[in-house]
C-alpha positions in Angstrom: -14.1 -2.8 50.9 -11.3 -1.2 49.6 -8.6 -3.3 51.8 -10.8 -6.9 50.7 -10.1 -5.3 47.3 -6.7 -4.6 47.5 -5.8 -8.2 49.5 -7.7 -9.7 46.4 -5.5 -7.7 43.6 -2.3 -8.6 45.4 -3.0 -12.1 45.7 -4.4 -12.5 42.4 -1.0 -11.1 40.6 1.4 -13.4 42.8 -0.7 -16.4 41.6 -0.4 -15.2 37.8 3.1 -14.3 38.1 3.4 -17.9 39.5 2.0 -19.1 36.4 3.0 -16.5 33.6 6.6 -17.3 34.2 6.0 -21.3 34.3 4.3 -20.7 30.4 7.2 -18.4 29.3 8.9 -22.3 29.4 5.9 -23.6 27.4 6.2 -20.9 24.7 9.9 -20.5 24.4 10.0 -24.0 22.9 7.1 -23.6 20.3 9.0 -22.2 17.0 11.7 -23.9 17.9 10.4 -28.2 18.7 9.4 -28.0 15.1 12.8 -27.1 13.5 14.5 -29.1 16.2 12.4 -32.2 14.9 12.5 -31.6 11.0 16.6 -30.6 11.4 19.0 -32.2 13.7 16.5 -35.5 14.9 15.6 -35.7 10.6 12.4 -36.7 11.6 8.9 -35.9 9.7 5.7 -33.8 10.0 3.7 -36.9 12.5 6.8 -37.0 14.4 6.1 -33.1 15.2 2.1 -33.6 15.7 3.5 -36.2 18.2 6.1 -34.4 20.1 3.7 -31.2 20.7 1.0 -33.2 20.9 2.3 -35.4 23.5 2.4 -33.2 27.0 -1.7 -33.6 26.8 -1.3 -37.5 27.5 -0.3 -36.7 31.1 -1.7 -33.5 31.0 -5.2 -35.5 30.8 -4.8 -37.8 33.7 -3.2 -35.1 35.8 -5.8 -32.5 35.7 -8.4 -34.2 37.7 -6.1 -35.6 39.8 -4.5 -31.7 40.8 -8.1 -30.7 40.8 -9.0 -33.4 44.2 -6.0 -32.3 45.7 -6.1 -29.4 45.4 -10.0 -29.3 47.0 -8.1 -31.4 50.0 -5.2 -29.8 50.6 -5.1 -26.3 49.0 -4.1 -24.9 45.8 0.1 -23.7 47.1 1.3 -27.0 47.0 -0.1 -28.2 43.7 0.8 -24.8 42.2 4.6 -25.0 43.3 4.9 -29.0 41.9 3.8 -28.0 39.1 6.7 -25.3 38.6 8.8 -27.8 39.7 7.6 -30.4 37.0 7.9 -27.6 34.1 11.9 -27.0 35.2 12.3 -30.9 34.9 11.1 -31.0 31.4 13.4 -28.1 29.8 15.9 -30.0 31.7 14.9 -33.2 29.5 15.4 -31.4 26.3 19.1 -31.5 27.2 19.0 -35.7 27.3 19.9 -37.0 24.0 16.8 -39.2 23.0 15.9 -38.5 19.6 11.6 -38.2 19.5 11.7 -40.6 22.4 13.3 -38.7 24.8 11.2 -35.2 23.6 8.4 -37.5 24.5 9.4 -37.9 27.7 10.3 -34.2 28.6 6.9 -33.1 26.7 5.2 -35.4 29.6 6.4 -34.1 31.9 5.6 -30.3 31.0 2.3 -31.9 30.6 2.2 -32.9 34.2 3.5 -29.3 35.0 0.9 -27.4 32.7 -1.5 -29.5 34.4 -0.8 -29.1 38.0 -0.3 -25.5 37.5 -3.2 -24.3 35.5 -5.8 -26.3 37.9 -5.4 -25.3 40.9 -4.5 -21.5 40.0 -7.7 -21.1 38.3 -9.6 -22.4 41.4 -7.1 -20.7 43.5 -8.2 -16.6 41.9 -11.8 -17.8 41.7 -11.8 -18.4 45.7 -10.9 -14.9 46.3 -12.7 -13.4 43.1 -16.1 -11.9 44.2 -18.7 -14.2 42.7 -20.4 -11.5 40.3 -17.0 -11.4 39.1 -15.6 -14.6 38.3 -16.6 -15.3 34.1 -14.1 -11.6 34.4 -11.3 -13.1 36.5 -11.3 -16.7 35.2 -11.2 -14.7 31.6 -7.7 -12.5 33.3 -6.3 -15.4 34.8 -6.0 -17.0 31.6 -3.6 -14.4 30.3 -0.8 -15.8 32.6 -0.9 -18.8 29.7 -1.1 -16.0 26.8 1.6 -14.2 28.3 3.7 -16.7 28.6 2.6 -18.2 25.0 2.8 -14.0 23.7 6.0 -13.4 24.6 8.2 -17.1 25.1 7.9 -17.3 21.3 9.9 -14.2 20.9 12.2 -15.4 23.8 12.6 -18.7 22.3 13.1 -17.5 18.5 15.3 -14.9 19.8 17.4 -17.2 22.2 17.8 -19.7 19.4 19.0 -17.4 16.8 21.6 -16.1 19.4 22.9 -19.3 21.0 21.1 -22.3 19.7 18.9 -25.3 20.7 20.8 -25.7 23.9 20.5 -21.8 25.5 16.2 -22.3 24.5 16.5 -26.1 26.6 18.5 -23.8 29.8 15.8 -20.6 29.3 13.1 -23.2 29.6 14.5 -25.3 32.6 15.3 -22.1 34.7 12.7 -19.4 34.7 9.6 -22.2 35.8 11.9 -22.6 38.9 11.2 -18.7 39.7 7.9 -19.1 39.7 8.0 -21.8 42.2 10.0 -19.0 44.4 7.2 -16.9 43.6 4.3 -19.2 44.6 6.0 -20.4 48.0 5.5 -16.7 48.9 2.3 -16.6 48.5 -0.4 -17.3 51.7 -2.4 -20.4 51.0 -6.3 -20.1 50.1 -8.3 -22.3 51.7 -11.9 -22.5 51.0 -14.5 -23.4 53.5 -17.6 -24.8 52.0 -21.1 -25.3 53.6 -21.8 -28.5 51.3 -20.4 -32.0 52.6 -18.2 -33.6 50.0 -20.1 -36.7 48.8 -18.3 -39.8 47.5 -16.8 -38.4 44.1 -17.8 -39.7 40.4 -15.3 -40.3 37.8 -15.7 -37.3 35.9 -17.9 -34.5 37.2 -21.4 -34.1 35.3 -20.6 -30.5 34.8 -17.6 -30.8 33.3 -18.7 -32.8 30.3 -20.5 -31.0 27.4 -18.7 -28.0 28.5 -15.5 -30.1 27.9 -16.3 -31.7 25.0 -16.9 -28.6 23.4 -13.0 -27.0 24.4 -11.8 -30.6 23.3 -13.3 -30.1 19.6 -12.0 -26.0 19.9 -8.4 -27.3 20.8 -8.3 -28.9 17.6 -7.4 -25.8 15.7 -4.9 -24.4 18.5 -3.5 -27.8 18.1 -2.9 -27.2 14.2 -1.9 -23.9 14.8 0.5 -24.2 17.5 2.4 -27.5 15.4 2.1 -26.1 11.4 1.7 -22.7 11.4 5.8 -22.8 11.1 6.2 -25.5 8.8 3.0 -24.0 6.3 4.6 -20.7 6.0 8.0 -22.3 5.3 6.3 -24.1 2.5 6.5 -21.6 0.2 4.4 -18.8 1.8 7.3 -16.7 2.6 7.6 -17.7 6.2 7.4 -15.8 9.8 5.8 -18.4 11.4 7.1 -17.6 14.4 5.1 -13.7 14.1 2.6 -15.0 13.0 2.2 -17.5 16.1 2.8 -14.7 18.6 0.0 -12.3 16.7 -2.1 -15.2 17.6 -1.1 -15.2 20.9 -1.3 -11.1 21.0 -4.6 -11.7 20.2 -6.0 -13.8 22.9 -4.1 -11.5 25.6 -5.8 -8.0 23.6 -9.4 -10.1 23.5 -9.1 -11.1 27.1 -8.4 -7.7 27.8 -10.9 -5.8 26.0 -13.6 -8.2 26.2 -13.2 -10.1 29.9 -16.7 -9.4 30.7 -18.5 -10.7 27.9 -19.1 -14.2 29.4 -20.7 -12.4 32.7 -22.6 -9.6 30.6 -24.2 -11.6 27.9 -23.8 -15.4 29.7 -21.3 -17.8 28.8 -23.5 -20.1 26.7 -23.5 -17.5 24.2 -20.3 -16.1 24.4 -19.4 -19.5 23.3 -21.1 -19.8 20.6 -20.0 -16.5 19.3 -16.1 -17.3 19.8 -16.7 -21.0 18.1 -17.6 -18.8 15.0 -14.7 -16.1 15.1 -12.5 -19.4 15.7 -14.1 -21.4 12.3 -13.6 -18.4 10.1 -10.1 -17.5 11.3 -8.9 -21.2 10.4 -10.5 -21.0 7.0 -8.3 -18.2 6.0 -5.7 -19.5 7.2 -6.1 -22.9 5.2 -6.2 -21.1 1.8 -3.7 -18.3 2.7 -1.0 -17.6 0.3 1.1 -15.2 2.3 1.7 -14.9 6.2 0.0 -11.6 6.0 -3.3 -13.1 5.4 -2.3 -16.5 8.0 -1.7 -13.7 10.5 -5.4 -12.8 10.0 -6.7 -16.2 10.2 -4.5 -16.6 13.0 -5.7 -13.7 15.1 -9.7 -14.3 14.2 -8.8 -17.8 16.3 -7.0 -16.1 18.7 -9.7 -13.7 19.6 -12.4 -17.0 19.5 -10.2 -19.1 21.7 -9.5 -16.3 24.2 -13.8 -16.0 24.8 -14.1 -20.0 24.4 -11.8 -20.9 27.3 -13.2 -18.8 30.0 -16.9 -19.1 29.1 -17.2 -22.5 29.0 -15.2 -22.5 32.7 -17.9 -20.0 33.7 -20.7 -23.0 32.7 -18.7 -25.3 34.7 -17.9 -23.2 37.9 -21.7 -22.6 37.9 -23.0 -25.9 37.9 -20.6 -27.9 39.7 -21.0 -27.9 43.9 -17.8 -25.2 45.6 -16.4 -28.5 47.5 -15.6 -29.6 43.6 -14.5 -26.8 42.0 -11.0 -27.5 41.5 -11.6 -31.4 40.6 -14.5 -29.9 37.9 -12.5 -27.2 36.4 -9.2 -29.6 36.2 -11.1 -32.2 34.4 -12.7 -29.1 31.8 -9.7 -28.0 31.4 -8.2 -32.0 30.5 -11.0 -32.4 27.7 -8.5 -29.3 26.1 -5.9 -31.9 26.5 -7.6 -34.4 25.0 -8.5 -32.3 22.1 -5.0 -30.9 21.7 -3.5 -34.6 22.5 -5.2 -36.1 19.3 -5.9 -33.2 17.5 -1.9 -32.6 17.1 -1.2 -36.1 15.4 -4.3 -36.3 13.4 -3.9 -32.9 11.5 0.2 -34.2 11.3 -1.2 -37.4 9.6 -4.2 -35.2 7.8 -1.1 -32.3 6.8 1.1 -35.6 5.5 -1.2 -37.6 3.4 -3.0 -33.9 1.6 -0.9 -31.3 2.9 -1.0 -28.3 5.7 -4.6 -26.4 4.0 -6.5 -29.6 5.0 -5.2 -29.9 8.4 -6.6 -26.2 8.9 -9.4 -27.0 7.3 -10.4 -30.1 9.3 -9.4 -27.8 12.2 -12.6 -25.7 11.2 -14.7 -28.2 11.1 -14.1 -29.6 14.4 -14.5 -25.9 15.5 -18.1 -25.9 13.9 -18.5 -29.4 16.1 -17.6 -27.0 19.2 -20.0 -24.2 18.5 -23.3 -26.8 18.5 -22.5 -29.1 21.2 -22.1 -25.5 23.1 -25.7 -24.4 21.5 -27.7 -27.6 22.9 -27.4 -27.6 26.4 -28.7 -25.2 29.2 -27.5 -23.3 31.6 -28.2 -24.5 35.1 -26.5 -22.7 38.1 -25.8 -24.9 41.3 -22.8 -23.5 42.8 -23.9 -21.4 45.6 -23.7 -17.6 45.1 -21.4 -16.3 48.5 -17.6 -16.2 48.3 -15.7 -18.5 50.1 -13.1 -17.8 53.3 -9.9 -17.4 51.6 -6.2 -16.4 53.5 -5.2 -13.5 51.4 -2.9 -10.7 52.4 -4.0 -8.1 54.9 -5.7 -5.2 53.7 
């Protein structure tokens, strides 16, 4: 027991340090996009929903896509192309393009974020024993916070240092490590006892589940492309502390409260985080200070960080094991789609009445989340042994 345990730890960090660095590139670029947007490319508030907005359009379509693969072929391969695709993108930011061309490296960190995220999550749930895996889904997520925690402060401090151009080389380099990382790594490959039928679009269990994150994603969506510009305006700034308090908060959440979705089931763990995540947008729409924001901010924070992994626990328990990664890439695509859209609509919402009622649209759509999660049931299909994975020796 205690080698399996010890192969399983070891394995599980390589795959998040895989990952954690690849989101370092995805958060060194979030207080900085907006500025770069508003200041040298003189564009306006949609143009930013846009350009953060706009890695979820490929992000959508490659999800599911990673997911089949990466039930083919294994989860190494899918995991180290997506490294590969985040390094291209910071290399885009150094193409002169105007919004265009920010566009175009956005889509392709979307392609990265996608390929990345899918098949490590269903790469640490293969190895993660089953009455475990609400727990380890939950921890595996922190190798986005981590990144999203601390590439703020790298990015913020990079820029004030050295500029626009030093953030695009940060961003185009460290992904590239954790390709190095992930090529190290032995490949899990899961044998399943079910045949693999001809596949559906979308996978059943995926949906509501889905559609609930996609209506969450809203508010990261706001926060993640205003929270800069609404302190700026007037509020005394530190958007960019604020932003990585919110991030602090879903890493200390996860942290302190990874079981919850396995202790007290998923279904109402969700429901519970769509309320912490309604409130903490609400004070953050009629804030006055970044004090108070960073409050708001954090109540989100801790809502998102039990949202995420509960509503993959749902999925992982209904869908079949030979769908796993194609179920949980197309969940985790509905946060695309919510982020996708949300990021232009509260840009056109923040525009036409200002930045309190694109937070407080955010809200509602985080009320939306809460019941959808409320009416349905919980139903557990997947098969309760743990696949045959290639870890490390004991």
């Amino acid at each position: 027991m205690g080698g399996t345990d010890r192969s399983f730890k070891v394995a599980f960090a390589g795959v998040f340090a895989s990952c954690c660095l690849g989101f370092l590139a995805v958060g060194a670029v979030l207080p900085v996009l907006p500025r770069y947007v508003h200041g040298p490319l003189g564009s306006g508030d949609v143009a930013v929903g846009v350009v953060i907005g706009a890695f979820a359009l490929a992000a959508i379509v490659t999800r599911p896509l990673a997911g089949r693969f990466a039930d083919a072929r294994g989860r190494r391969a899918v995991v180290v192309a997506g490294t590969v695709s985040l390094a291209i993108a910071g290399a885009l930011y150094f193409v002169p393009g105007d919004v265009p061309g920010l566009v175009v490296a956005r889509l392709f960190l979307g392609i990265g974020e996608g390929l990345v995220f899918t098949a490590g999550t269903a790469w640490v749930v293969d190895i993660a024993p089953v009455e475990r895996r609400g727990q380890v889904i939950g921890l595996f997520g922190l190798a986005i916070w981590t990144g999203l925690a601390l590439g703020p402060a790298i990015g913020e401090g990079i820029y004030s240092l050295a500029g626009y151009d030093a953030v695009w080389a940060f961003t185009a380099l460290v992904p590239l490590a954790g390709t190095v990382v992930a090529l190290r790594l032995p490949e899990s490959r899961a044998v399943f006892s079910e045949p693999v039928e001809r596949r559906s679009l979308v996978p059943r269990a995926a949906l509501r589940p889905g559609t609930a994150l996609a209506l969450a994603a809203v508010g990261n969506a706001a926060i993640s492309a205003f929270i800069v510009l609404f302190l700026d305006d007037g509020r005394g700034g530190h958007g960019a502390l604020v932003f990585i308090l919110f991030a602090v908060a879903v890493v200390g959440s996860r942290l302190l409260g990874s079981r919850l979705p396995d202790v007290i089931g998923p279904r109402r763990s969700a429901v519970l985080a769509a309320g912490s995540e309604t409130l903490g947008v609400s004070i953050i729409a009629v804030s006055h200070s970044w004090p108070l924001a960073a409050v708001g901010a954090m109540l989100f924070g801790a809502g998102w960080s039990m949202m995420f992994p509960s509503l993959a626990l749902l999925v992982v328990n209904e869908a079949g094991e030979a769908r796993r990664a194609e179920a949980l890439g197309t969940y985790t695509a509905f946060f695309d789609l919510g982020f996708g859209l949300g990021a232009p609509l509260v840009g056109v919402i923040a525009s036409l009445a200002g930045y309190p009622a694109a937070f407080w649209a955010s809200a509602a759509f985080a009320v939306a989340g809460g019941l959808v999660t409320a009416a349905g049931s919980d139903r557990v299909r997947a098969k309760v042994r743990l696949p045959v994975a290639d870890v490390p020796p004991g």
